[in-house]
N, C-alpha and C positions, 0 to 999 in steps of 0.2 A: 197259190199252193194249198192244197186241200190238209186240214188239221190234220196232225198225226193221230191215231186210236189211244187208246189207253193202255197204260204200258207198268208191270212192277221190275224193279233190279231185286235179284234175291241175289245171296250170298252163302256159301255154303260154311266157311265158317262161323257167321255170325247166330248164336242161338234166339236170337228177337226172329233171324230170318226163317228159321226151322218153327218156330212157333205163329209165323203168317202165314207161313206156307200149310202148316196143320189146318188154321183157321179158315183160310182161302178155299182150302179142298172140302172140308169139310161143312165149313159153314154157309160158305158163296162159291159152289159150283157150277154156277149158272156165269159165276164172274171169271170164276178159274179157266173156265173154255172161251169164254172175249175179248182176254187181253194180251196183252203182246210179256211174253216173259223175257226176261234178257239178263243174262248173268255178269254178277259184277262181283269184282277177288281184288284184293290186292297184288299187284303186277310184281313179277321179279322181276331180274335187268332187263333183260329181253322185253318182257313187253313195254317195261318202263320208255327204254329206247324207241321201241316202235310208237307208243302213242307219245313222246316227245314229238317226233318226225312226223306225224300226222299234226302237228300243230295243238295238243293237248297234253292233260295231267291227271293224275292222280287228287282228288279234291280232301279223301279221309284224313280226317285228325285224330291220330292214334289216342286213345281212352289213357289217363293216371290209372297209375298202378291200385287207388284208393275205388275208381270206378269200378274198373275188374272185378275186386273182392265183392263190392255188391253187386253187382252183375249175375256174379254166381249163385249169390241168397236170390236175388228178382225171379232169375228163367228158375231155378226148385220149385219156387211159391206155384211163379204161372204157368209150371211143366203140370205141377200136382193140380191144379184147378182141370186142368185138361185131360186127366186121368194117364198122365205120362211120367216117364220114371227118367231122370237125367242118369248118365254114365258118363261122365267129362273125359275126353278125350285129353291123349296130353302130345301138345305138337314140336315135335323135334325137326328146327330145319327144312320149316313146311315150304311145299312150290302149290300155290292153291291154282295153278293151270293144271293140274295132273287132272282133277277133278272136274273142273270147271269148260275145259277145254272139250274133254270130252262129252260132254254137253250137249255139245254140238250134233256131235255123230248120234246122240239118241232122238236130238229134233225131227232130224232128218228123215229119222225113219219110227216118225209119230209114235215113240216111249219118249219123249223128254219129260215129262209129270211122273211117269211111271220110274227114272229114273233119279230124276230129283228127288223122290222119298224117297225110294233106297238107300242113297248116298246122306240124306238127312238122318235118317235110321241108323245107318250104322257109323256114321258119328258120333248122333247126342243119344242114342238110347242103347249103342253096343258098346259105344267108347274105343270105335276102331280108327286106325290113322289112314281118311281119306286121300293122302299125300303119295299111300304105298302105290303103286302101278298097280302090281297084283292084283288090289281091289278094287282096284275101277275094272280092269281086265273084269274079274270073275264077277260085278255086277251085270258089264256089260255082255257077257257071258248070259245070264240068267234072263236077260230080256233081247237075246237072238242076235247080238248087235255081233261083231268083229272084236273080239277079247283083245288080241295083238295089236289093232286099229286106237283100240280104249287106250289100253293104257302105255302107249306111246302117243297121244296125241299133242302134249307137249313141243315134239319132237315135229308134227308136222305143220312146214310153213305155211298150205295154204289154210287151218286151223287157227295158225297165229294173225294173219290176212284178218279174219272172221273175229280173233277175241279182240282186235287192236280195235276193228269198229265196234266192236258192244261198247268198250271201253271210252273211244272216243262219242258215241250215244249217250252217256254217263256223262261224260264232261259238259257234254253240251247241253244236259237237262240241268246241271248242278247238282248231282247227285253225289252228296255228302257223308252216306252211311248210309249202311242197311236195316229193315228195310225199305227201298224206297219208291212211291206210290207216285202214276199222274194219270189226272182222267181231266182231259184238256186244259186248260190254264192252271187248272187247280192241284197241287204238289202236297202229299202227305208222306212224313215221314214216321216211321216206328209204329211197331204191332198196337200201339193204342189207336191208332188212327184208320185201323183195315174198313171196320162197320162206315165210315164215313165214305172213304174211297171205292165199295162195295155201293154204297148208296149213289156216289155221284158218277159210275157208271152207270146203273143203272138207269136215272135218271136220264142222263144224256142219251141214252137207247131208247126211250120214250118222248123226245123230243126233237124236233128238227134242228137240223145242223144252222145255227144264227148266220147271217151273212157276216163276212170277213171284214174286220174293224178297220175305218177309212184311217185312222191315223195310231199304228204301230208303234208302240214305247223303241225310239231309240236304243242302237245297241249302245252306243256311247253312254245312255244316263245308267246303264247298269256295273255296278261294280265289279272289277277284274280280280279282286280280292277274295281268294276263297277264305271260306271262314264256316264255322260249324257249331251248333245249338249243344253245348257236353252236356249238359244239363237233363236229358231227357232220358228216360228209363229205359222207352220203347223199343230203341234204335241202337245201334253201334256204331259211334264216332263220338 
């Protein structure tokens, strides 16, 4: 089976993910058009239920309340280094499929980058609630897409079909928190580690693809036990 490509999970409400995604475009755009993007949210029931039923989970470990607080001081410092102003959005009741789903429908029709800022934008710099229909509608609107299509896409099943596999793609990489990074064997998590993951595509693009290792780590010797690094600034979990 031929390796999969390089792949990041962004997330749209985590602000380390809004600050890779800045970095990604801006700094490694040559990476940003390589890799495989694939959106990863915290599921409400519904999806929860569906990737249950696909044979997977949810891996995040929700952050203490004492992370959050610095959380908030971290992304100010590394919003301001980047010449960007926070507006903290405040989420009431959030469904992150509203968003996230419709996603899809901008892939599809080659604005997915174009609308992933948007929707970064007017989260962490307008401090709007990505969660409204309306706004996905009226982004989806502004880049040609089906406004009605946006923001009911929650609503539709073959969409849900599509997040349950991003989702279960995430489970099967381990992916713990956003953001989170792989350029063949190698897994980077959190906005500290993009120049690395930036580097070891590139790399890998200048080098022949190694033949396929004669003896495969067991699934057996790997841990069934999700478990998550709280500790690190870069990332959200």
């Amino acid at each position: 089976m031929a390796q999969r490509g390089p792949r990041w999970y962004f997330n749209f409400r985590s602000p380390y993910s809004w600050l890779a995604h800045h970095d990604l475009t801006a700094r490694h755009p040559d990476v940003a058009g390589r890799v495989e993007w694939i959106p990863y949210w915290d599921p409400d029931p519904v999806s929860e239920r569906l990737l249950a039923e696909a044979g997977g989970s949810f891996l995040y470990t929700p952050m203490s309340r004492e992370k959050h607080f610095y959380v908030l001081t971290d992304v100010r410092r590394l919003a301001k280094d980047r010449g960007l102003a926070v507006s903290w959005p405040l989420d009431r009741e959030p469904v992150w499929e509203t968003a996230h789903l419709a996603w899809f429908l901008a892939a599809d029709q080659g604005v997915g980058p174009a609308y992933t800022d948007l929707v970064y934008r007017a989260r962490f710099q307008d401090g709007e609630d990505i969660n409204d229909p309306s706004l996905i509608a009226e982004i989806a609107g502004r880049l040609g897409l089906d406004p009605a299509a946006a923001g009911s896409a929650a609503e539709d099943p073959a969409l849900r079909e599509r997040a349950t596999a991003a989702l279960m793609s995430a489970y099967r990489d381990g992916v713990f928190g956003p953001p989170f990074l792989i350029a063949g064997r190698e897994k980077f998590w959190g906005l500290d580690r993009l120049d690395r993951f930036a580097d070891a595509v590139r790399s890998a693009a200048a080098t022949p693809a190694p033949a396929p290792s004669a003896a495969p780590v067991p699934a057996a010797a790997l841990s069934a036990t999700p478990s998550g690094d709280l500790g690190h600034a870069g990332g959200c979990g």
